[in-house]
N, C-alpha and C positions, 0 to 999 in steps of 0.2 A: 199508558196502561189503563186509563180509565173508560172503559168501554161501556158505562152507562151514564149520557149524559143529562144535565137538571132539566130535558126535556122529557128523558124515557118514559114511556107509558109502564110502571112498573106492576100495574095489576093485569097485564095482558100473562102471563105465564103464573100459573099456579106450581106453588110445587109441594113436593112432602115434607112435613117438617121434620127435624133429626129425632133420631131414634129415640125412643125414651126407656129409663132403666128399671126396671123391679125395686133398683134400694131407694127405702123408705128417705125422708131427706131429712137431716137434720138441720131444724128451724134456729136452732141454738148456733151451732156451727154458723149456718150461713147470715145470720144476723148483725157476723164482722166483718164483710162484704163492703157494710156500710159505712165504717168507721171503727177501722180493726183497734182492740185498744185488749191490756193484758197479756198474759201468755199465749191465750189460746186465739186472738187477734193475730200474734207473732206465727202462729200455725196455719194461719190460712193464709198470711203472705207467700210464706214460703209454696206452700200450694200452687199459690197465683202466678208463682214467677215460675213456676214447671209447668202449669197448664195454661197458661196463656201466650207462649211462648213463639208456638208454630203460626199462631193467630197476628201477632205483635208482629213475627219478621215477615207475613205475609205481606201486612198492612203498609209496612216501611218500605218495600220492596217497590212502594205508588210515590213516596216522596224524594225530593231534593230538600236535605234540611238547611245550607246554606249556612252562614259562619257564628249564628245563634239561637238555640235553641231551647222550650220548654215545655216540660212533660207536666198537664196538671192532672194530677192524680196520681204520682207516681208510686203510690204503694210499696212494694218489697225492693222495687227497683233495677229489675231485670230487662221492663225497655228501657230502661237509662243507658244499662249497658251495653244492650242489644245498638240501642241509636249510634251511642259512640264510639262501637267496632264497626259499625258500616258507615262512618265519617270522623275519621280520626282526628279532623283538621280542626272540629267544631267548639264551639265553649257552649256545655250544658248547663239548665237549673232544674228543678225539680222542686216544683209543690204540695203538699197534704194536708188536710187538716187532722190526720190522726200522728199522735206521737208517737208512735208504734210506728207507724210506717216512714216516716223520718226515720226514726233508730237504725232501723233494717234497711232501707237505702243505703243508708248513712256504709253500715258495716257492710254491707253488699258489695259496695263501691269507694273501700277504703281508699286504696290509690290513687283514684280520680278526685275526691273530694281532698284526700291530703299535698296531692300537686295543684288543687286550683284550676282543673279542666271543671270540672262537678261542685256548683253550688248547692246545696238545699235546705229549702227553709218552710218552717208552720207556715201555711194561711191559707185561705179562703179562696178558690175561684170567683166568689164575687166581688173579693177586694184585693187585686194580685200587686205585691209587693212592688212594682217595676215602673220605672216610666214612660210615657209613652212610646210607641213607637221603635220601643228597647230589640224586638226580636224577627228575626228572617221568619222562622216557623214555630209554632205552636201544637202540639197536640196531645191526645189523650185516649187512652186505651182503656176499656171496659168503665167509664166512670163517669160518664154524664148524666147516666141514669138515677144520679144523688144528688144531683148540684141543686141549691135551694132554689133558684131564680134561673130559669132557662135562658128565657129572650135575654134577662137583662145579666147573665153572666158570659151568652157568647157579646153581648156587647164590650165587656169586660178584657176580652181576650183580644179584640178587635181593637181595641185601643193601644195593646202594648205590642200588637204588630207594627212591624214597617208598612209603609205602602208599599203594596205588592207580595205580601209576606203570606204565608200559608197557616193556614188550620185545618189541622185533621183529626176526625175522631174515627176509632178502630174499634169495631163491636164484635161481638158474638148472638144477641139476641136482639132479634128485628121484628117488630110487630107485626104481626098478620100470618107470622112464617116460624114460631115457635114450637120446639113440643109440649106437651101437657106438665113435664116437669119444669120447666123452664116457668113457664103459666104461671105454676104455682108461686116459685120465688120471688118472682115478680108482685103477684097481687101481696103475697104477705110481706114483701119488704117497702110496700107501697115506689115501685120501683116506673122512673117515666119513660115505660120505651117507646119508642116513635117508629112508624114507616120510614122509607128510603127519606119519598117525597113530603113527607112530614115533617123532619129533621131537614132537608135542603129546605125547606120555605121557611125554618127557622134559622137558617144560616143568613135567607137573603135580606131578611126581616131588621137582622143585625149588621146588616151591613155590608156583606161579603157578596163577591161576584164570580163570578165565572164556577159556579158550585157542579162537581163530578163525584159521582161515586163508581166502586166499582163493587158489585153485587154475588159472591162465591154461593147462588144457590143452593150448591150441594153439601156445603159447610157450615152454610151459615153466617159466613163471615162477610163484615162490610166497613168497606173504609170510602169515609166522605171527606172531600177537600173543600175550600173554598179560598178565593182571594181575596184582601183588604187592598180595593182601590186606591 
């Protein structure tokens, strides 16, 4: 299902960027974006996990997650759940560095976590709990755009794969191909988004091979794979 491969020439087609909306934005609001923390952190999970949603099962609809799996960034925790109704067989974990969003996983996904399918634990994408070589698939939905160390955090992830094991990251905002509100969020949350081919050259950079994405134009949506040889 990956019909743009890490060769596409991805500037040969322009297109329009998504609509953009009249409401003014709140700067306050989306500031827990970054690392939801509070009540009103707890209100934009829950947000995340209704609007991000169509995006998330899009995205998963490109992978095989195989018999271990990890979500880093897993916020409110709705692709945890999403993951684990479309592979039922799987043992998940789940990372954040906001306590807020542990919490709201946490209670999102009581039953999983209280049976021991659903681990989740505080920490860092730059220094993940796990060792080596612990996981089939890795990925990550709306949230690379915060990780402090890029190169050396997909190095990070790359380490606690298998050989041959997958990483995926699943976005909504792709550089070059934004609206003017999107724009904004970005530069005031000092936010790093990357092109297609900007993001694959930092996958291969880390190590990964055989890197595909597949590119929903009209959506905006884009989910990028790659393999750990």
């Amino acid at each position: 299902m990956n019909t743009n491969t890490e060769n596409k020439d991805i500037t040969a087609n322009a297109t329009v960027p998504q609509a953009d909306t009249s409401e003014p934005i709140d700067f306050t609001y989306i500031e827990n974006a970054r690392k939801p923390v509070g009540e009103l952190g707890g209100t934009v999970l829950d947000d995340m996990n209704e609007s991000h949603a169509a995006l998330t099962e899009w995205g998963f609809a490109h992978l095989h997650f195989g018999s271990t799996v990890l979500d880093v960034g897993c916020g409110g925790g709705n692709a945890l759940r999403l993951a684990m109704h479309q592979d039922p067989g799987a043992a998940f974990f789940g990372i954040d560095y906001s306590d807020v969003s542990i919490e709201k996983a946490t209670a999102f996904n009581g039953e999983a976590v209280m049976s021991g399918r659903l681990s989740l634990k505080k920490a860092s994408v730059s220094s993940l709990p796990f060792g080596d070589g612990f996981f089939d698939t890795v990925y990550s939905v709306e949230s690379y755009f915060f990780w402090p160390d890029l190169p050396n955090d997909m190095r990070e992830i790359c380490r606690v794969l298998k050989s041959g094991g997958t990483f995926a990251i699943i976005v909504e905002m792709v550089a070059g191909d934004m609206s003017d509100r999107f724009e904004k969020i970005t530069e005031h949350l000092h936010m790093n988004v990357l092109a297609p081919e900007q993001l694959a050259e930092v996958y291969r950079q880390a190590g990964f091979t055989d890197v595909t994405y597949d590119w929903d134009k009209e959506k905006g949506w884009l989910v990028m794979q790659g393999r750990k040889a």
